[in-house]
C-alpha positions in Angstrom: 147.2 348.2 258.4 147.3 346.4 261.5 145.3 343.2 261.3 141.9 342.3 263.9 143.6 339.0 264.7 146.6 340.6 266.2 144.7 342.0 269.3 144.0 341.2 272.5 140.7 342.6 273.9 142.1 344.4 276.2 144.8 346.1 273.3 142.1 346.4 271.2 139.9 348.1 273.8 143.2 350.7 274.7 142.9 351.5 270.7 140.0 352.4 270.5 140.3 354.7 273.9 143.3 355.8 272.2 141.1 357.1 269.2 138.9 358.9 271.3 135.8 355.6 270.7 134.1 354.0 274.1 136.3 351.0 274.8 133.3 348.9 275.1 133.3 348.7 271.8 136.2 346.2 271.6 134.0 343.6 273.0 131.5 343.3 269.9 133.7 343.9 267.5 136.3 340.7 268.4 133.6 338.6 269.2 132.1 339.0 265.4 135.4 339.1 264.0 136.4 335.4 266.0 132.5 333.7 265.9 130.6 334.2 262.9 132.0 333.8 259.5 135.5 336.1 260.3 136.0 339.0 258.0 132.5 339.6 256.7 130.8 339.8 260.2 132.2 342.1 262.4 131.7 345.1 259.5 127.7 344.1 260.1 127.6 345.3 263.5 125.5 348.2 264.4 128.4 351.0 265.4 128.5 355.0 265.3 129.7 355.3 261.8 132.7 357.3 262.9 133.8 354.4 264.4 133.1 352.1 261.6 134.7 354.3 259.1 137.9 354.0 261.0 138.0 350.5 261.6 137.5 350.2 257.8 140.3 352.9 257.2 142.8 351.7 260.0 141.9 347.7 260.1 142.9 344.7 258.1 140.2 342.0 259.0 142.2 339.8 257.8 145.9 339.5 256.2 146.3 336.2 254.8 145.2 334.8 251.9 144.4 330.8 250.3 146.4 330.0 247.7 145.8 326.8 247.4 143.3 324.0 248.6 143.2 320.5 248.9 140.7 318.0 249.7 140.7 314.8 250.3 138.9 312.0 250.1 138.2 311.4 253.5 137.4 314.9 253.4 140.3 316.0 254.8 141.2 319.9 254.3 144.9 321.5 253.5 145.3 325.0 253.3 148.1 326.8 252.0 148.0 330.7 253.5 150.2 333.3 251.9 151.0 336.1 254.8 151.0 339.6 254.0 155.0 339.1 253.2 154.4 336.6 250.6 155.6 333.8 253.2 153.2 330.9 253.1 152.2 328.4 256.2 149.7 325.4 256.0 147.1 324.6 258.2 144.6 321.2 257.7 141.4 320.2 258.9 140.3 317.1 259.7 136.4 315.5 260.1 135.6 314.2 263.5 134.1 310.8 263.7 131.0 312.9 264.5 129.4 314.5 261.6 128.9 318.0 263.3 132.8 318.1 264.6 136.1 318.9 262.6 139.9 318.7 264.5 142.1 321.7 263.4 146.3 321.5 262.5 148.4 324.5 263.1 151.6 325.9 261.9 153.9 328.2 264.7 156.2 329.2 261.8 157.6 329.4 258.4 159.5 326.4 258.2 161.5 324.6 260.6 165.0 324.6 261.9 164.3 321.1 263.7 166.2 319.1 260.9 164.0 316.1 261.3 165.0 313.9 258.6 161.8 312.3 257.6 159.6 315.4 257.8 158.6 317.6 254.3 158.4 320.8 256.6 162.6 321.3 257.3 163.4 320.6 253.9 163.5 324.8 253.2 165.0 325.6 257.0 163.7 328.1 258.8 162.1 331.6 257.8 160.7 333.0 260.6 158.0 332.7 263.6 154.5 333.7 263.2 153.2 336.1 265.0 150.1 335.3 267.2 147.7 337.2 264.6 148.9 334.6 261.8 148.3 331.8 264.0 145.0 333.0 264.7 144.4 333.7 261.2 144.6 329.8 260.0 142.2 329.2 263.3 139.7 331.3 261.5 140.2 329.9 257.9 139.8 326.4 259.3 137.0 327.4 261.1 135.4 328.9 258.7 136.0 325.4 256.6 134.6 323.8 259.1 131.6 326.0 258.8 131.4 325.5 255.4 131.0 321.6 255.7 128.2 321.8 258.7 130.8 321.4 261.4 131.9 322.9 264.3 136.0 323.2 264.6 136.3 320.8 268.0 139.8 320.8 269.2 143.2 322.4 267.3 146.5 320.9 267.9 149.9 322.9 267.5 151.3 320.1 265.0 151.7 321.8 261.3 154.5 323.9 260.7 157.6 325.0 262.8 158.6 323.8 266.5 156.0 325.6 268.9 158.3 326.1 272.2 160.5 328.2 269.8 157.7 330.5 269.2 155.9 329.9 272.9 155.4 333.6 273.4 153.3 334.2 270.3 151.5 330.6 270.3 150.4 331.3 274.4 149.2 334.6 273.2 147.3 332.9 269.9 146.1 330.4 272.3 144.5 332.4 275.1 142.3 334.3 272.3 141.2 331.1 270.9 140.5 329.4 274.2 138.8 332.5 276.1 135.3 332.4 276.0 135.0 336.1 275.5 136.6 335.7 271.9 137.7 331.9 270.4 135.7 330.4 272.9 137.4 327.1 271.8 138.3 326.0 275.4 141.7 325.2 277.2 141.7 321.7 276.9 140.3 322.0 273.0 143.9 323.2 272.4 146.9 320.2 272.1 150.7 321.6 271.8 153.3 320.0 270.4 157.0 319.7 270.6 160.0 317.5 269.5 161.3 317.6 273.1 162.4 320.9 273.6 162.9 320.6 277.6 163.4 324.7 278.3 159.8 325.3 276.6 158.1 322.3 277.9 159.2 323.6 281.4 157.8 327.0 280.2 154.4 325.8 278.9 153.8 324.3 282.6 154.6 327.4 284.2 152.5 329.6 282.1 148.9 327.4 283.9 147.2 326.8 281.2 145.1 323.9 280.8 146.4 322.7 277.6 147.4 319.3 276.7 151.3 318.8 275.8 152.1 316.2 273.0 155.9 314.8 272.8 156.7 313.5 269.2 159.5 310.9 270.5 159.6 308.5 267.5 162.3 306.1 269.5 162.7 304.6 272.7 166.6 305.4 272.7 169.0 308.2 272.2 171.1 306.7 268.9 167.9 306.7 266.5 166.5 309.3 268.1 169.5 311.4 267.0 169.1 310.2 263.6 165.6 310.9 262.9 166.0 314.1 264.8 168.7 316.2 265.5 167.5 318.0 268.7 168.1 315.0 270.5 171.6 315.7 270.3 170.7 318.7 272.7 168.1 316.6 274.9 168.1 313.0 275.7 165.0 310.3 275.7 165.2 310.5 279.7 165.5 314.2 280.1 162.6 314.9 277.6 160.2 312.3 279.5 161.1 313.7 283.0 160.5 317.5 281.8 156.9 315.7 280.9 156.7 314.0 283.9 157.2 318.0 285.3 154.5 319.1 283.1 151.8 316.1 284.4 152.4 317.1 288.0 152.3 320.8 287.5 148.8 320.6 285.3 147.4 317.1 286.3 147.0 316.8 282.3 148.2 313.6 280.7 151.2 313.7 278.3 150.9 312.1 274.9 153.8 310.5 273.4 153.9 310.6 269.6 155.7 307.8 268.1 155.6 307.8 264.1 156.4 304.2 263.1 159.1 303.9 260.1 160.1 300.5 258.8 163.7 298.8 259.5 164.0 302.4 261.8 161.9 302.1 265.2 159.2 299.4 264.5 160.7 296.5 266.1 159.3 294.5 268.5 162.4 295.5 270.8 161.8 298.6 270.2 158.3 298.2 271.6 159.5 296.9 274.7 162.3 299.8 275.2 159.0 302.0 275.0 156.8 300.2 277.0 160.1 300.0 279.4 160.4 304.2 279.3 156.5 305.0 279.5 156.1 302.2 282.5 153.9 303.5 285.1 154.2 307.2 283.6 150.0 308.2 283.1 151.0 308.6 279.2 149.3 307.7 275.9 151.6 306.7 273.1 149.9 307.6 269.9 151.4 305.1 266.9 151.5 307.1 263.8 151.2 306.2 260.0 154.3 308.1 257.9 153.0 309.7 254.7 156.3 309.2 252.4 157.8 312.9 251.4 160.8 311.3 249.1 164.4 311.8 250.4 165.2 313.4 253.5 168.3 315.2 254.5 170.4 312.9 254.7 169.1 311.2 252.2 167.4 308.3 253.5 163.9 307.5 252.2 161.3 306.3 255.0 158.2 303.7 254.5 155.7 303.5 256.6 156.0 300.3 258.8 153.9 297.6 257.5 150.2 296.8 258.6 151.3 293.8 260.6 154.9 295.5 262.1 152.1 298.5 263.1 149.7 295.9 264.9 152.5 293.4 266.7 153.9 297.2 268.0 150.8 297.9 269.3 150.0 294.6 270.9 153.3 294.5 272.7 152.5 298.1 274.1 149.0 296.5 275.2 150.8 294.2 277.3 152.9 295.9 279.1 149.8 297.8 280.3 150.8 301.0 278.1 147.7 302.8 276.9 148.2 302.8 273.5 146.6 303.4 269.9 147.3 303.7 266.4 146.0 307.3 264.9 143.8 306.8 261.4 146.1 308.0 258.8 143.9 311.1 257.5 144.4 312.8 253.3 146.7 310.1 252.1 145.6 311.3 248.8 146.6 314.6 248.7 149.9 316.6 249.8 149.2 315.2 253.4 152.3 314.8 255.0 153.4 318.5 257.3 155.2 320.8 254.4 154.4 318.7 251.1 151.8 321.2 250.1 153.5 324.5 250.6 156.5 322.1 249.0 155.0 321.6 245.9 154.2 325.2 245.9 157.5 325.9 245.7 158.4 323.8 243.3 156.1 325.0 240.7 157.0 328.9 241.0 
């Protein structure tokens, strides 16, 4: 069965022409299937009963399934989704500041083949990339979720799971269903992307017009400890990656945010500060200080802390004074499997 979330409207439309049903049809049906609760609303529509008892026969409403679910004190929500080939991908939501709004992670595949040392996610490599129905699949689990608790899912950010500009041809396609008013209706600048620096994809992100924001998770001001914590810069250095974002400002006019996740005795010295205030300069960029969630040994078998409380706020200060526009994100589900990976880790580990 080929799953709802799969289709565009104008594919679905075609389908249904293709079964001899009025394409106008197409329009209802996704926008049941994407507003309203997901899998239980679209078979409420009012449609000729042919129809309907094809759509039943032919069409999954949904293909994934929660196998696990965590929730955290701050009220912080991890999913772990098991695909129809038993692979499984996590998504989170997070509350808003506001009570009525939520903020939406997602994964672009199974696994990673990044290699970042300090992340949960790499640990099992690389499976495969999601197709844009899966990724729209978690959208509609976390918004249901959001639902649930009496909010509304605000703004989604391409950070879970997997290196997005490997997989930018199935997360564009993902993302212009959620954003387009006539199905997601999220909104473009809702939607955040995120990459490790792959230069190739940022480049290809800006010339696909949309108007999404791009994140860069840089986590050093310099090549050397770059290419220890991750191994793509090997392939792409500090410079190159911040003028392929430069690129990406002056093609969509949208600020670029630099994500900097501070480790202690790795990249939260005050020197390090200054090499970042030094690179981001006059650049129209917000660097967004991270907490670490610990995920035990990484590849190479360092173990990472977080950076203290006071290494955290004399990093931020010196960024302040340089004029860099700065913050430190709240660290969100530290009491649960958190960190990107842990979750569907664990998993793992007990089957």
């Amino acid at each position: 069965m080929t799953a709802l979330a799969e289709f565009t409207l104008e594919g679905f439309a075609g389908q249904l022409a293709e079964w001899g049903f009025k394409p106008a049809h197409a329009g209802p049906v996704l926008r049941a299937y994407y507003r309203g609760d997901g899998a239980t609303a679209w078979p409420k529509l009012k449609l000729p009963e042919p129809l309907a008892e094809r759509l039943r026969r032919t069409l999954a409403a949904d293909r994934t399934q929660i196998v696990a679910r965590q929730v955290a004190a701050d009220g912080t929500v991890k999913l772990l989704l098991r695909l129809e080939d038993g692979a499984t991908v996590e998504a989170v939501l997070m509350p808003d500041f506001r009570p009525d709004r939520a903020a939406g992670c997602l994964s672009s595949q199974v696994g990673c083949a990044m290699g970042c040392d300090f992340c949960a996610t790499t640990k099992n490599g690389f499976q495969r990339h999601l197709t844009s129905g899966e990724i729209i699949a978690q959208f509609l689990a976390l918004r249901r979720e959001a639902l649930a608790a009496g909010r509304r899912l605000q703004t989604v950010v391409f950070m879970g799971m997997g290196e997005p500009m490997l997989n930018l041809a199935a997360v564009l396609a993902a993302v212009r269903r959620m954003a387009d008013n006539s199905l997601g209706a999220l909104g473009w600048r809702q939607i955040t992307i995120s990459t490790v620096g792959i230069v190739p994809g940022i480049d290809a992100l800006a010339a696909a017009q949309l108007n999404v924001h791009l994140a860069v998770s840089l986590h050093a001001p310099d090549d050397a400890t770059r290419e220890r914590l991750l191994p793509m810069g090997r392939r792409f250095g500090v410079e190159e990656i911040l003028a392929a974002a430069d690129r990406y400002q002056a093609a969509t006019g949208r600020p670029v945010t630099i994500q900097y996740c501070l480790l202690q005795g790795v990249n939260d010295t005050l020197a390090q500060a200054e090499q970042l205030a030094d690179l981001v300069g006059a650049r129209r960029m917000h660097v967004n200080l991270l907490r670490y969630n610990p995920t035990g040994l990484g590849l190479r078998g360092a173990e990472y802390r977080p950076a203290s409380s006071a290494a955290t706020d004399a990093f931020l200060a010196a960024l302040r004074a340089r004029g860099v526009v700065a913050h430190c994100r709240r660290s969100r589900g530290r009491d649960i499997d958190a960190a990107c990976g842990q979750l569907r880790q664990r998993a793992a580990d007990l089957t």
